[in-house]
DSSP file (Angstrom, degrees, kcal/mol; ACC not computed):
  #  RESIDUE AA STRUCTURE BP1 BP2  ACC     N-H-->O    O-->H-N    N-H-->O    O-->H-N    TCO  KAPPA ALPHA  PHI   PSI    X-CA   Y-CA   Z-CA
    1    1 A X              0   0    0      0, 0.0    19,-2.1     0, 0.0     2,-0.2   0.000 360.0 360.0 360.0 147.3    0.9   -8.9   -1.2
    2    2 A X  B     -a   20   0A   0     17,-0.2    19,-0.2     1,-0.2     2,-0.0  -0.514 360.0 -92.7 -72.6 132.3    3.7  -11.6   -1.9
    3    3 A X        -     0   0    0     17,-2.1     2,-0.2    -2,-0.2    -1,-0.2  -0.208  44.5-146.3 -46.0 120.8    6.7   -9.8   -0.7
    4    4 A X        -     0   0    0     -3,-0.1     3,-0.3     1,-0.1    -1,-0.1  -0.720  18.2-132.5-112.5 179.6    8.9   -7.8   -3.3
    5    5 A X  S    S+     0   0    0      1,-0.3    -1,-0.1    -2,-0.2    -2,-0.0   0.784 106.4   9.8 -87.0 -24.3   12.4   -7.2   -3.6
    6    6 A X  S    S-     0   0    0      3,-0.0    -1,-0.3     0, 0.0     3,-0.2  -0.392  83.4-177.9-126.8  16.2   12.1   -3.3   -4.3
    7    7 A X        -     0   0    0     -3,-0.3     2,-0.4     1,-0.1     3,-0.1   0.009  43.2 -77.5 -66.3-175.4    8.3   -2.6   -3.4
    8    8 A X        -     0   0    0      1,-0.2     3,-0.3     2,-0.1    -1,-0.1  -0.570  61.8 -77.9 -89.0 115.2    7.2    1.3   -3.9
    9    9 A X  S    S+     0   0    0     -2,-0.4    -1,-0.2     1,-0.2     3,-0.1   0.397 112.9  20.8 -39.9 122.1    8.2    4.1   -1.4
   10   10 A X  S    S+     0   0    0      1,-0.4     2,-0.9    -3,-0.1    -1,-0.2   0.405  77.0 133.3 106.3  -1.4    6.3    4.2    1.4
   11   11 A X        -     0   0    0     -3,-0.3    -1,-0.4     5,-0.1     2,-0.3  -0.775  34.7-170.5 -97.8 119.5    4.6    0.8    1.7
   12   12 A X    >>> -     0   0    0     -2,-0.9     4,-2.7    -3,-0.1     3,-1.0  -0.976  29.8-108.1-116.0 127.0    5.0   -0.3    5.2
   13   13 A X  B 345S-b   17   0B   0     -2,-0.3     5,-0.2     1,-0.3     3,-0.2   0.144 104.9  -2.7 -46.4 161.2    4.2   -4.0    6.6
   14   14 A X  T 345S+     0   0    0      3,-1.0    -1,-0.3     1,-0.2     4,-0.2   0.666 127.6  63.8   6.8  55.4    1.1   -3.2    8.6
   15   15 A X  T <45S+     0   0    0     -3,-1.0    -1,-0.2     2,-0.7    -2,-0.1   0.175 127.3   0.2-134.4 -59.6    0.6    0.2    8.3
   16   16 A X  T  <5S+     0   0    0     -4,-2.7     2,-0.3    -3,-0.2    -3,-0.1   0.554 134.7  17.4-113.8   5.3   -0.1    0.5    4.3
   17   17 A X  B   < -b   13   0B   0     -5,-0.7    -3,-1.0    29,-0.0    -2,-0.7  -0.911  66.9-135.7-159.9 179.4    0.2   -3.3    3.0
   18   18 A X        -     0   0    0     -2,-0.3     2,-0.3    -5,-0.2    -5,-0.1  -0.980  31.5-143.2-136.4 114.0    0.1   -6.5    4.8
   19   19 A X        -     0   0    0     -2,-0.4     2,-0.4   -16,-0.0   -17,-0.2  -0.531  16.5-176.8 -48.3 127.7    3.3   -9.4    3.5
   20   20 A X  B     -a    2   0A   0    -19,-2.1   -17,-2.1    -2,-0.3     3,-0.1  -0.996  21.2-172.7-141.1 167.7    3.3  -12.6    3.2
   21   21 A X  S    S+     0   0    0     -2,-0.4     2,-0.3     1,-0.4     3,-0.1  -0.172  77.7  14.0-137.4  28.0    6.3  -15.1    2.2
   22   22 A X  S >> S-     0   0    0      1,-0.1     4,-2.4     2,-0.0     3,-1.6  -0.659  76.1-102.6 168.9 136.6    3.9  -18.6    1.9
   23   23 A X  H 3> S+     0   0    0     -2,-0.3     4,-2.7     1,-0.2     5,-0.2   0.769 120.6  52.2 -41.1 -28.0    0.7  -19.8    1.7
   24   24 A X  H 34 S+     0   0    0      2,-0.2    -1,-0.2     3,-0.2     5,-0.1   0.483 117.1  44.7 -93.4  -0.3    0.3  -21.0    5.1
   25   25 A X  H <> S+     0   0    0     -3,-1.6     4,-1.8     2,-0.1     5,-0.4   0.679 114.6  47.3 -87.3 -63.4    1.5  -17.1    6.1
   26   26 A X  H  X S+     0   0    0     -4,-2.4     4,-3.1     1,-0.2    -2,-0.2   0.995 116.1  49.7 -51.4 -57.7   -1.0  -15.6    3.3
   27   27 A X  H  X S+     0   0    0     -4,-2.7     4,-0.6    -5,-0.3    -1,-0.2   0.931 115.4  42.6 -62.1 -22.3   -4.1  -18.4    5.1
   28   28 A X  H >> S+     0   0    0     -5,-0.2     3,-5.0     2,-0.2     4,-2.1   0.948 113.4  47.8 -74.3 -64.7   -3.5  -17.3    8.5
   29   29 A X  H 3X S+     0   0    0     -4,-1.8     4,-0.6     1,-0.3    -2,-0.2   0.658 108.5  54.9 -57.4 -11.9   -3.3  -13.7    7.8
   30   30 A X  H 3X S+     0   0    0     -4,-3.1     4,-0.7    -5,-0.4    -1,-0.3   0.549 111.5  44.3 -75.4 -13.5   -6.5  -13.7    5.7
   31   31 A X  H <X S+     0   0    0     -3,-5.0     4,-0.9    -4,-0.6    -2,-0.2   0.641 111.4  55.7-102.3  -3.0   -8.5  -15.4    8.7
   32   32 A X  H  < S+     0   0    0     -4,-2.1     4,-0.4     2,-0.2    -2,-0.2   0.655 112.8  40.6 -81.9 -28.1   -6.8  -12.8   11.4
   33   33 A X  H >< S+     0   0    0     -4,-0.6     3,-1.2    -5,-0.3     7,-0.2   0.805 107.5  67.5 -99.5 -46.2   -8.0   -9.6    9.4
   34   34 A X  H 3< S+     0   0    0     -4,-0.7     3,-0.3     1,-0.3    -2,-0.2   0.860 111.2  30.5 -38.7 -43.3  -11.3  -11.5    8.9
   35   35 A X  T 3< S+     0   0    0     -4,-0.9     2,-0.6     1,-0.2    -1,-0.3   0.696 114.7  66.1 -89.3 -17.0  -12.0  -11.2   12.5
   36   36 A X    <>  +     0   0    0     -3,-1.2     4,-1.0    -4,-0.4     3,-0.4  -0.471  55.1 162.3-102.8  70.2  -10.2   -8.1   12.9
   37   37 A X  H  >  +     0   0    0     -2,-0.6     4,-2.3     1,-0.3     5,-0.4   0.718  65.9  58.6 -78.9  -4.0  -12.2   -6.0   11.0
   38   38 A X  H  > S+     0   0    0      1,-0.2     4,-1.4     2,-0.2    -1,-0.3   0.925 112.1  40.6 -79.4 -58.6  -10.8   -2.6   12.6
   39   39 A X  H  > S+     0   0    0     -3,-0.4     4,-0.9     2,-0.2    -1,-0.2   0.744 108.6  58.9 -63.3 -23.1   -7.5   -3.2   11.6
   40   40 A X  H  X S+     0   0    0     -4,-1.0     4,-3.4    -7,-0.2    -2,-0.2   0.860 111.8  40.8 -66.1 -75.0   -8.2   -4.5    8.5
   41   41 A X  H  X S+     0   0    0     -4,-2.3     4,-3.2     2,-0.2     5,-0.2   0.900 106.6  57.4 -23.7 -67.4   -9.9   -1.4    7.4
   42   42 A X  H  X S+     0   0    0     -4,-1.4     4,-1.6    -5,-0.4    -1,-0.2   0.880 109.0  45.8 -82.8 -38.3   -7.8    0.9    8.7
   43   43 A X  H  X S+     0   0    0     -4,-0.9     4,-1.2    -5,-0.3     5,-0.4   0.998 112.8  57.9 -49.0 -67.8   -4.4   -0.7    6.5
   44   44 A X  H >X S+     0   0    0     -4,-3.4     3,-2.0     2,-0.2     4,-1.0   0.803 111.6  36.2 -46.6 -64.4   -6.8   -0.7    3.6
   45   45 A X  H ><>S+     0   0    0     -4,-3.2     3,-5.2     1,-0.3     5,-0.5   0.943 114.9  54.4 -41.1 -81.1   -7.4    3.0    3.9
   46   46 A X  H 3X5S+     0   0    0     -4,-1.6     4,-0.9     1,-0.3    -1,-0.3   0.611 112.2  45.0 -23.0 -30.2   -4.0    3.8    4.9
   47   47 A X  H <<5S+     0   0    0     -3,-2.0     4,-0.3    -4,-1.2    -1,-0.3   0.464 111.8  50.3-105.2  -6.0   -2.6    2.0    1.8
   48   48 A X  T XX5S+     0   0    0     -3,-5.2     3,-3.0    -4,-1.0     4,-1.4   0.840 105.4  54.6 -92.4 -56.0   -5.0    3.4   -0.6
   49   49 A X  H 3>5S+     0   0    0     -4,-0.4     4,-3.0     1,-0.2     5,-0.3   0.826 109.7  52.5 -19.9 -60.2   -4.4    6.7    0.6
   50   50 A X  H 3X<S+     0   0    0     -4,-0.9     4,-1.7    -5,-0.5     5,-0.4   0.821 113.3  41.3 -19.2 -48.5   -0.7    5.8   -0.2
   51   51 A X  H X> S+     0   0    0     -3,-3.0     4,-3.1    -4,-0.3     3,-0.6   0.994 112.4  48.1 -84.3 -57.2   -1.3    4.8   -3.6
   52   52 A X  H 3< S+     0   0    0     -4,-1.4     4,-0.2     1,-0.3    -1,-0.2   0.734 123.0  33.3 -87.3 -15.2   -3.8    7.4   -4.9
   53   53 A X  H 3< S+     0   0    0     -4,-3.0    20,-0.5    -5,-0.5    -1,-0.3   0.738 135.5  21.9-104.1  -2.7   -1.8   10.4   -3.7
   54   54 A X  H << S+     0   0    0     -4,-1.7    -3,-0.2    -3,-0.6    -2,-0.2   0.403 130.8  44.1-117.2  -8.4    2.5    9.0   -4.1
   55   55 A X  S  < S+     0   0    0     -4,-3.1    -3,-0.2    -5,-0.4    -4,-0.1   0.477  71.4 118.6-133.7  12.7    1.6    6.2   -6.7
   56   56 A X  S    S-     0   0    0     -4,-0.2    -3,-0.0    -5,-0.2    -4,-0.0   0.192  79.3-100.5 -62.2-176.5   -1.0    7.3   -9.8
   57   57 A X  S  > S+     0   0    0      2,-0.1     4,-0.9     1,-0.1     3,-0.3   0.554 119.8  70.8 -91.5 -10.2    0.6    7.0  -13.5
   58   58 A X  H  > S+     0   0    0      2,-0.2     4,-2.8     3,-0.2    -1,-0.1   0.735  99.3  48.8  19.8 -72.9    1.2   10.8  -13.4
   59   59 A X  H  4 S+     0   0    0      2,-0.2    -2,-0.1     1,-0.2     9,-0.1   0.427 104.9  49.8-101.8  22.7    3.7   10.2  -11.0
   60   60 A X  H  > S+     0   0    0     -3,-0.3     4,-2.6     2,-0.1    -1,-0.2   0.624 112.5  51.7 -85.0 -31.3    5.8    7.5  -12.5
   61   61 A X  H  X S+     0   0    0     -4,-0.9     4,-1.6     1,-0.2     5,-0.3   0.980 111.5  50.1 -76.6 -34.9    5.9    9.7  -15.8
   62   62 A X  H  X S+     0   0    0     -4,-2.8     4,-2.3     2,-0.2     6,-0.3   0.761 113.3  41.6 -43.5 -30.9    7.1   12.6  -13.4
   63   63 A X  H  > S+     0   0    0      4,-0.2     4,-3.1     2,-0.2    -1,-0.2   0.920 117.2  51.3 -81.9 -42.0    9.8   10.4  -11.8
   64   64 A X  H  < S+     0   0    0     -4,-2.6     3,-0.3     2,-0.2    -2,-0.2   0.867 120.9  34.2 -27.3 -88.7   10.5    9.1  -15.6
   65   65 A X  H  < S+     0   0    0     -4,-1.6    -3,-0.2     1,-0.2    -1,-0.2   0.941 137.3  14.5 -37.0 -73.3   10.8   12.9  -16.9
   66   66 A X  H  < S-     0   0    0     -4,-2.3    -1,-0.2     2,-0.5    -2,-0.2   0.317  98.0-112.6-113.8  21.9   12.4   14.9  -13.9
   67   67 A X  S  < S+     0   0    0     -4,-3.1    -4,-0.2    -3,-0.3     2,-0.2   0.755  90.6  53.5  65.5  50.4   13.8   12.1  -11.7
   68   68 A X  S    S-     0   0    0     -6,-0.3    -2,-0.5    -9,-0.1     2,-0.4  -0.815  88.6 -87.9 176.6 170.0   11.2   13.0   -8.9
   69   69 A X        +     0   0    0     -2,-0.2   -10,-0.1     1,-0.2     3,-0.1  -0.890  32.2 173.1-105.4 122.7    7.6   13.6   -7.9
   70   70 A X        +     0   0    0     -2,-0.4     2,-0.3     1,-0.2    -1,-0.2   0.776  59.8  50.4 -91.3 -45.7    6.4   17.1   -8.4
   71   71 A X        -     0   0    0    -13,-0.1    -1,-0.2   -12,-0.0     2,-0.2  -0.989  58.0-162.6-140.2 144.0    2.5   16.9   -7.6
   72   72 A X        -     0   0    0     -2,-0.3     2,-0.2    -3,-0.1   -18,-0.1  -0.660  11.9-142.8-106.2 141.4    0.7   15.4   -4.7
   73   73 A X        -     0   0    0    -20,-0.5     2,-0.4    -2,-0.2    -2,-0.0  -0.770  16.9-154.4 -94.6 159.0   -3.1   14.4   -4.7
   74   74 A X        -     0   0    0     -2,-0.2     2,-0.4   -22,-0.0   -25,-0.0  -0.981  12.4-176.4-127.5 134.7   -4.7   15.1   -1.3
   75   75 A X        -     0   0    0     -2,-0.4   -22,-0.0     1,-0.1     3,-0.0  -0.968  16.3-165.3-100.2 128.2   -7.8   13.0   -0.4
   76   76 A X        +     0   0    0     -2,-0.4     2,-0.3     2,-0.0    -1,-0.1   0.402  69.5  32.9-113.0  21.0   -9.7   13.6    2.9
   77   77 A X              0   0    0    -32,-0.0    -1,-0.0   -28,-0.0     0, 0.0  -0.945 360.0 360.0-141.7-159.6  -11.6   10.3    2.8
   78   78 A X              0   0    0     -2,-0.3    -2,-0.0    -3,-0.0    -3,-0.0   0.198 360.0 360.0 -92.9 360.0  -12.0    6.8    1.9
């Protein structure tokens, strides 16, 4: 993802999202996870986990309502 200024709690560079700041950043790092497919993978999971249990629409209307998130989804795979 093109770098934001704020992005959403918990997204960490290469752990749950991969940065880029340019096109010649975004073409490299798309032929470096092509060959790395183990690494590749293993951010994707890790950042959908992220998403589907801290980041549904559920828990923007929670933060909306009671200035926090109140329920958690737990997924035990991919």
């Amino acid at each position: 993802a093109d770098r934001m200024v704020a992005p959403p709690k918990g997204l960490i560079h290469q752990e749950t999202i991969i940065w880029f700041d340019n096109l010649d950043q975004l073409t490299s790092l798309v032929e470096f996870y092509l060959q790395h497919e183990e690494e590749r993978v293993k951010i994707a999971q890790s950042g959908w986990i992220l998403a589907m249990t801290h980041h549904r629409s559920w828990h923007r209307l929670e933060e909306v309502l009671y200035g926090m998130t109140e329920h958690f989804c737990s997924f035990s795979h991919w």
